[in-house]
Backbone as JSON Lines, residues from 0, in Angstrom:
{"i":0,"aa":"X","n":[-23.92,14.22,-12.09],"ca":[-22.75,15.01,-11.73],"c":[-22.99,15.8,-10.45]}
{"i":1,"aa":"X","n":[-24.35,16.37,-10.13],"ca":[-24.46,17.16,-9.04],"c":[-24.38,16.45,-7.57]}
{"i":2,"aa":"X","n":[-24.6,14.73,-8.32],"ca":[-24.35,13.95,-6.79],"c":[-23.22,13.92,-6.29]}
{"i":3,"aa":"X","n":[-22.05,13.67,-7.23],"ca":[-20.6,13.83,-7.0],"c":[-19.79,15.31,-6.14]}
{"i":4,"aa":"X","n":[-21.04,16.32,-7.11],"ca":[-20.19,17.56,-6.31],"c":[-20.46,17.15,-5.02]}
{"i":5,"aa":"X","n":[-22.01,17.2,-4.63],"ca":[-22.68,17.4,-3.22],"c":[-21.76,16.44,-2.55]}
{"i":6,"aa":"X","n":[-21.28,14.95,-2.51],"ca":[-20.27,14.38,-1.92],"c":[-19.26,15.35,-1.69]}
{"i":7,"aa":"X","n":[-18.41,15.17,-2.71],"ca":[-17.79,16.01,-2.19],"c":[-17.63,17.17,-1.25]}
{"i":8,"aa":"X","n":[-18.33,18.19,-1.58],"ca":[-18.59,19.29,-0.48],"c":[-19.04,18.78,0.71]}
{"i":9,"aa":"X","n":[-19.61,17.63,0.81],"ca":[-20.23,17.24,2.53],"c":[-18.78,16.54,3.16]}
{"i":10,"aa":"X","n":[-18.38,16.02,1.85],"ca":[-16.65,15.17,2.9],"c":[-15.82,16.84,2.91]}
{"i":11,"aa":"X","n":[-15.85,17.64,2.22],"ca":[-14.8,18.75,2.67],"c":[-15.0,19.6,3.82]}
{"i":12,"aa":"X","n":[-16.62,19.53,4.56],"ca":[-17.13,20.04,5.61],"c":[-16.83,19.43,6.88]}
{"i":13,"aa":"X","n":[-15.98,18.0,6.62],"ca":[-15.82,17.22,7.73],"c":[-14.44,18.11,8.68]}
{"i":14,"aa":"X","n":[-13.74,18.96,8.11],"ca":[-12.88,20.09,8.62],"c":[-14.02,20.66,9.81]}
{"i":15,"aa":"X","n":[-13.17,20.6,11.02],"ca":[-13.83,21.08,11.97],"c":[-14.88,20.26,12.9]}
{"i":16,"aa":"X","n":[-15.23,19.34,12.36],"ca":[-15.63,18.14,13.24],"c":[-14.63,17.35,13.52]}
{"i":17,"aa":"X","n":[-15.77,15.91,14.67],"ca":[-15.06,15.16,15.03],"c":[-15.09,14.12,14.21]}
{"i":18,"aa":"X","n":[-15.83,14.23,12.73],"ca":[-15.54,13.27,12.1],"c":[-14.95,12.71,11.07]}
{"i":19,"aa":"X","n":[-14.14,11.47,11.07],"ca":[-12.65,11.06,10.16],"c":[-13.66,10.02,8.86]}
{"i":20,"aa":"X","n":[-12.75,10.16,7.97],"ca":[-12.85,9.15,6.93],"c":[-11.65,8.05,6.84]}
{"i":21,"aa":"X","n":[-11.78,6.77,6.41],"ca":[-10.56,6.65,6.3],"c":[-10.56,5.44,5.45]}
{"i":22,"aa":"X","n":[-9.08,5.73,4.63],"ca":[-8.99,4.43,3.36],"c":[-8.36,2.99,4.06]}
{"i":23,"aa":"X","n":[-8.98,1.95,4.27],"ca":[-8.09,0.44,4.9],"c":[-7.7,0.09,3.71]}
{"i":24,"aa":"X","n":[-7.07,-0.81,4.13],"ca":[-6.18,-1.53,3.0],"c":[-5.8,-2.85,3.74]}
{"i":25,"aa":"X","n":[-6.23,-4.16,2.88],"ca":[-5.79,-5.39,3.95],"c":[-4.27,-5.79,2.82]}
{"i":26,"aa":"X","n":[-3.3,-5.57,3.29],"ca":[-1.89,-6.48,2.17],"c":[-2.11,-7.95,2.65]}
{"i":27,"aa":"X","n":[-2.57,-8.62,3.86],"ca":[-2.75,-9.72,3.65],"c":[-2.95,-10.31,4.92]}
{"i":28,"aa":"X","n":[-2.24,-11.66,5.07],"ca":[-1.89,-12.31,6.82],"c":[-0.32,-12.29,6.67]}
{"i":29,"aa":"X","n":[0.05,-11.47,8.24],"ca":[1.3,-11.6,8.39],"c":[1.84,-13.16,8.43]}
{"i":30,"aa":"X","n":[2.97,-13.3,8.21],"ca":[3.64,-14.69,8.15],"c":[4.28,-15.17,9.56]}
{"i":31,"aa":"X","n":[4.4,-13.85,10.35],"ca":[4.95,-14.58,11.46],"c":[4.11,-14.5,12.28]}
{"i":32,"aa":"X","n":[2.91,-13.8,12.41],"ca":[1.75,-13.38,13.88],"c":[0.66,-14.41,13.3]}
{"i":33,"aa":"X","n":[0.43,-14.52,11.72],"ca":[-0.99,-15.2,11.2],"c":[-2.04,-14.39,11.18]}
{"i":34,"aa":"X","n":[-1.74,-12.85,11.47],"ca":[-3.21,-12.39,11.74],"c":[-3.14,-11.66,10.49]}
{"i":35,"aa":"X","n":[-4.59,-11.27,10.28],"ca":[-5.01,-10.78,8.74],"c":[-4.61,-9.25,9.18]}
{"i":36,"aa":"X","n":[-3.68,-8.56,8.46],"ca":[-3.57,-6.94,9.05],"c":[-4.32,-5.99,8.3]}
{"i":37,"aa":"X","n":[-4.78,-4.91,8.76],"ca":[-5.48,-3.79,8.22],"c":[-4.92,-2.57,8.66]}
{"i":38,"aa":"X","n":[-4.63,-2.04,7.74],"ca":[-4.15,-0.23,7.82],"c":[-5.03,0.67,7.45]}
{"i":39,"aa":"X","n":[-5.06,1.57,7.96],"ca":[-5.81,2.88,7.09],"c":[-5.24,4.07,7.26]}
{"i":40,"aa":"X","n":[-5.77,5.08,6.37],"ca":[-5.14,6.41,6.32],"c":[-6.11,7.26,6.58]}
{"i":41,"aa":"X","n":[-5.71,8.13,6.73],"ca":[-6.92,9.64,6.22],"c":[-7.48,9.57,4.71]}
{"i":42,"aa":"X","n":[-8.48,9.96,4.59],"ca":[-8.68,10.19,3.11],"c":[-7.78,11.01,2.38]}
{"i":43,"aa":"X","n":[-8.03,12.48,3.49],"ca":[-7.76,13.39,2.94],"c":[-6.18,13.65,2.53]}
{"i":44,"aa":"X","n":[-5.54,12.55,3.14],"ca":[-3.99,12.28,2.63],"c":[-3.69,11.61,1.73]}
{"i":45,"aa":"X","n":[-4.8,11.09,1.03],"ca":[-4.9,10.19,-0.31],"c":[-4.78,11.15,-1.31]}
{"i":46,"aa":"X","n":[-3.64,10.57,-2.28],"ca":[-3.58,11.06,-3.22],"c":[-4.08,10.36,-4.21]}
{"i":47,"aa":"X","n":[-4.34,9.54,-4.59],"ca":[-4.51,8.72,-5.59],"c":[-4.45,7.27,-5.1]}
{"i":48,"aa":"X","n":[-5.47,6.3,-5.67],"ca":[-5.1,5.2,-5.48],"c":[-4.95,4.03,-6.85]}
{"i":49,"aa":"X","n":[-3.96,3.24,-6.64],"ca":[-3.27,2.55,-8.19],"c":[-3.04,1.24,-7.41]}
{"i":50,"aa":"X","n":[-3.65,0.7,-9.35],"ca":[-3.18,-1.07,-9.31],"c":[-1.83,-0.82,-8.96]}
{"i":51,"aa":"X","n":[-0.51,-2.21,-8.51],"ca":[0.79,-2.37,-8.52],"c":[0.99,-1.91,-9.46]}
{"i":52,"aa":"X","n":[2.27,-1.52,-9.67],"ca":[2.87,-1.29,-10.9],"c":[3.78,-2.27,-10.68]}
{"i":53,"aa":"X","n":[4.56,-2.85,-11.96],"ca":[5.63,-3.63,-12.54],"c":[6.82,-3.12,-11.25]}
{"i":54,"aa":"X","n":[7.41,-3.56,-10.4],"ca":[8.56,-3.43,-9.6],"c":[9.85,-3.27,-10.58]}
{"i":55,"aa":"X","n":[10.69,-2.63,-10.58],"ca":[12.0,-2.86,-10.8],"c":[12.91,-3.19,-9.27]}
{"i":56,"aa":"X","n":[13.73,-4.41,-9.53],"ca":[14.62,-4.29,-8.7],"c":[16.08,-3.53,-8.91]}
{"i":57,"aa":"X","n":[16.93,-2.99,-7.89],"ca":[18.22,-2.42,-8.34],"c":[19.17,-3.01,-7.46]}
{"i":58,"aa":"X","n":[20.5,-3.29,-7.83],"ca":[21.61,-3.77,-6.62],"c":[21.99,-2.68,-5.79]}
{"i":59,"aa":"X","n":[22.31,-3.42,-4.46],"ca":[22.57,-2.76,-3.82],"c":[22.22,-1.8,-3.26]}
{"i":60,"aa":"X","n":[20.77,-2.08,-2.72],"ca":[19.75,-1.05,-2.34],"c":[19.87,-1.4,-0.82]}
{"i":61,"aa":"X","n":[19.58,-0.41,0.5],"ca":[19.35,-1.07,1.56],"c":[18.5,-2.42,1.75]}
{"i":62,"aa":"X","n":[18.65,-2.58,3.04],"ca":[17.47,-3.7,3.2],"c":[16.38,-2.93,3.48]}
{"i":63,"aa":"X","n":[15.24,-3.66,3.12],"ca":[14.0,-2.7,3.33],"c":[13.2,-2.17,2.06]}
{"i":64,"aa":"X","n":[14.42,-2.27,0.78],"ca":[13.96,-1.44,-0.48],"c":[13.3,-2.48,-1.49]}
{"i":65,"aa":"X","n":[12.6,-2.84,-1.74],"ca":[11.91,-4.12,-2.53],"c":[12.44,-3.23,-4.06]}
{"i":66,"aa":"X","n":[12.01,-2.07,-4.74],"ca":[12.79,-1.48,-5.56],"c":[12.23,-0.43,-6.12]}
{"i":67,"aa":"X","n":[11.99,-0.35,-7.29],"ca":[11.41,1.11,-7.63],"c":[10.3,0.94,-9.12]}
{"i":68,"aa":"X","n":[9.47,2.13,-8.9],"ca":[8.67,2.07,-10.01],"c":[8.46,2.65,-10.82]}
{"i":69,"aa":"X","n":[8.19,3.1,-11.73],"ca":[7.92,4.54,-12.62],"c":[6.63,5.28,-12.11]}
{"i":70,"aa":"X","n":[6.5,6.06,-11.89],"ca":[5.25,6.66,-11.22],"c":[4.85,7.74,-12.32]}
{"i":71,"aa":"X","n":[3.73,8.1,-13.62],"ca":[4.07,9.29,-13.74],"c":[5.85,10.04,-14.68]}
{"i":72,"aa":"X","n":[6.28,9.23,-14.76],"ca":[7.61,9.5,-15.01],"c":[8.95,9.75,-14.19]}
{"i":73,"aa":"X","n":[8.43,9.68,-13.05],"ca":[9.27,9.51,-11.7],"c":[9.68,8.44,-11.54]}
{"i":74,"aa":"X","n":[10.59,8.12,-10.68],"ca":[11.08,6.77,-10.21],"c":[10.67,7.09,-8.42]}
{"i":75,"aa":"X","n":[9.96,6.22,-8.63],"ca":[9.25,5.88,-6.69],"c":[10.09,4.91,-6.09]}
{"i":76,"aa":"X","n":[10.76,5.14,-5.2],"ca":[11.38,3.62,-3.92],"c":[9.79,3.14,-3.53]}
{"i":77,"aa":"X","n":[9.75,1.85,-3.3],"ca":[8.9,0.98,-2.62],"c":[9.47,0.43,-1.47]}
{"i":78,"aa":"X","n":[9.23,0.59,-0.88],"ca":[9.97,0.48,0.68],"c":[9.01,-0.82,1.46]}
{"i":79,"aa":"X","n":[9.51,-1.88,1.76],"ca":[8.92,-2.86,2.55],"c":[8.47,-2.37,4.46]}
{"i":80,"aa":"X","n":[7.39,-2.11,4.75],"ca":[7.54,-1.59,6.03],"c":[8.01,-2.79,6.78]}
């Protein structure tokens, strides 16, 4: 357990340096470029990270809205970027 704190406290010291953490994520190869894409975030903007959940679709959603999920007891939009 004391290894976990000490992580921790050394990533919360990264405030004030120049140095970033960051979560990638590959969703796949685009279909129209072919190239394998990679995103990342800040850590520290991570809230949590989760398998898919089950999609619901709904009518008549913009384009863009693939649909929604239960999050927690919330309903989340999933938004196609």
């Amino acid at each position: 357990m004391a290894n976990l704190i000490d992580s921790i406290d050394e990533r919360t010291k990264l405030t004030g340096t120049n140095h970033l953490e960051v979560l990638l994520s590959s969703p796949g190869t685009n279909d129209e470029t072919g190239r394998n894409e990679v995103f990342g975030i800040n850590v520290f903007k991570v809230r949590e990270v989760l398998n898919i959940p089950e999609i619901t679709t709904a009518p008549e959603v913009p384009e863009g809205v693939e649909g929604f999920v239960s999050l927690r007891g919330d309903m989340v939009p999933i938004i196609n970027l």
